[in-house]
N, C-alpha and C positions, 0 to 999 in steps of 0.2 A: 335584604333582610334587616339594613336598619343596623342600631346600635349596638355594642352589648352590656349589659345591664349587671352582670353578675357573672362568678364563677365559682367554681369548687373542685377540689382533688376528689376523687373515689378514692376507699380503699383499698383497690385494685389498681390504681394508676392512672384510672380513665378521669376524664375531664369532661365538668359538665357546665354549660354554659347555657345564656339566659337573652335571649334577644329582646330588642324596644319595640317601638312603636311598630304595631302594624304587624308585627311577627309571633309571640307569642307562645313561642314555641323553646322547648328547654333542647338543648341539642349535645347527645354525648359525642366525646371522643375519645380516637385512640392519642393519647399526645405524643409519645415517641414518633408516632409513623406521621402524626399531622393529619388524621382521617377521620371525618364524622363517622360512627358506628352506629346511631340512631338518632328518632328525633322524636320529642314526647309531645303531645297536644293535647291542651283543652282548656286552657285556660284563656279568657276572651278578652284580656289586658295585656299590659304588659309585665313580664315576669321582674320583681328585683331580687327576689332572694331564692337562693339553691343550697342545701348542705345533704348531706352523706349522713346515713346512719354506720355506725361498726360493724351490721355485719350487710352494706351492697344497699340498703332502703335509700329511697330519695324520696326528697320532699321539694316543692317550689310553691314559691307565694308572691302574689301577683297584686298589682291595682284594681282586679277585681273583687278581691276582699276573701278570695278564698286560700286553703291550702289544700295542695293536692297533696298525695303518696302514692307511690310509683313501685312496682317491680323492677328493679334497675334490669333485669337479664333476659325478662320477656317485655319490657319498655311498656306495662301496663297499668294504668290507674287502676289503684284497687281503693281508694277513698277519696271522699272530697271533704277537708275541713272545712265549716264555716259559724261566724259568730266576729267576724269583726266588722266594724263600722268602718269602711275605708281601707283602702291599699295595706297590706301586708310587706312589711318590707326589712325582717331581720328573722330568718330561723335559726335554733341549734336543736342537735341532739343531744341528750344529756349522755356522760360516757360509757354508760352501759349499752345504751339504745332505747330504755324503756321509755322515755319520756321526750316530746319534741316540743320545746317552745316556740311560739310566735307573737309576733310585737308588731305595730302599723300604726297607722294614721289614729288610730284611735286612742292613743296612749293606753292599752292594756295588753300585760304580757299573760298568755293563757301558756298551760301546759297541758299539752295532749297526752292519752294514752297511745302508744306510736305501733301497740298490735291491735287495739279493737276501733282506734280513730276516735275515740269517745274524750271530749272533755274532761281533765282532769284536775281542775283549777283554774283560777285565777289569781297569784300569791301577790298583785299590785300594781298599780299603775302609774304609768312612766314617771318622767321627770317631768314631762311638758304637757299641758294642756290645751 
């Protein structure tokens, strides 16, 4: 399975991680017990970033320049974001949950709408060019 690239608490306690090369795959767990409880696919790079929304959402953003969002409890993509030029490689949720940013190779931080997946901005671009 390769490397791991990322990780993140749930809100629930579960832990979700994020494999390298060649695996691609975000994989929960139970972490108390040390047990994978699932494993999420579709992203055809490698994954670097995982965050939790408030209430269970998850999001992963990969080298293939997309972000996905996930039903954390039926382990389902129900969106795929795209619109960045290169690897994705820092998400957060804002603390409500309505809003998810994403930041990558491209130096722009977009913000999504985190219930219809729809673009919601782009407030600036990185530091680095």
């Amino acid at each position: 399975t390769g490397s791991v690239l990322c990780v993140a608490w749930g809100p629930y306690g579960e832990l979700a991680s994020a494999g390298g090369r060649g695996d691609n795959t975000v994989r929960l767990w139970d972490a108390p017990n040390g047990r994978e409880i699932g494993s999420l696919k579709g992203h055809t790079r490698e994954i670097y970033a995982v965050t939790w929304g408030p209430n269970g959402e998850l999001a992963s953003g990969s080298a293939d320049g997309t972000v996905r969002m996930w039903y954390s409890l039926s382990r389902r993509e129900w969106c795929t974001l795209t619109g960045h030029k290169g690897a994705v490689r820092s998400l957060q949720f804002s603390p409500c949950g309505r809003f998810l940013a994403s930041a990558g190779d491209d130096a722009i931080i977009r913000l999504w709408d985190s219930s219809t997946g729809r673009l919601a901005g782009c407030p600036g671009r990185g530091m680095h060019s």
